[in-house]
C-alpha positions, -999 to +999 in steps of 0.1 A: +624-788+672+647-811+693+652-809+731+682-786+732+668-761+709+637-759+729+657-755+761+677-727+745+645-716+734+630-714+769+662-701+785+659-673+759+622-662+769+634-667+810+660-641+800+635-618+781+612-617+812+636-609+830+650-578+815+622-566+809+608-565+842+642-549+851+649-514+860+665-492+839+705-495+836+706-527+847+728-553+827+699-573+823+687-546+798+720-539+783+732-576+781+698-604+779+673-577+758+695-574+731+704-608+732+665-625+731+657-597+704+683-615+680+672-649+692+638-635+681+655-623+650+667-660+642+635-674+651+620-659+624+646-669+598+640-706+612+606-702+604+608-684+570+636-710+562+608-740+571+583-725+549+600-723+521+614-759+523+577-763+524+565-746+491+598-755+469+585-793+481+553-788+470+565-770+438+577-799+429+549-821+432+535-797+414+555-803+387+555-841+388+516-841+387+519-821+355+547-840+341+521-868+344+492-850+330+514-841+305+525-880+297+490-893+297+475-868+273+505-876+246+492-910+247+460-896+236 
């Protein structure tokens, strides 16, 4: 995660705090909650999307070390 997207981050939890330690009706509630739950929302996508860049990556060296395995026992 680079600088600014941990300062958005951490701007983004400021804001949840702050609604919601807010009373009722207040625009902190109406404006900043809704706002940190998509944050929270895209967080999670961010996360998923990492993940699966993870396993498609290891899929393929999957696939490599049996292309090998493959190779060697033709040569049987």
């Amino acid at each position: 995660m680079i600088v600014s997207e941990r300062v958005q981050s951490a701007s983004y939890e400021v804001a949840e705090i702050i609604a919601l330690k807010s009373e009722s009706h207040e625009p902190a509630e109406s404006v900043i909650l809704p706002a940190c739950q998509k944050w929270s929302k895209l967080r999670s996508v961010i996360k998923l999307n990492k993940k699966l860049a993870k396993f498609r990556f290891q899929t393929i060296l999957i696939r490599e070390e049996l292309l090998t395995f493959q190779t060697t026992l033709s040569k049987v």
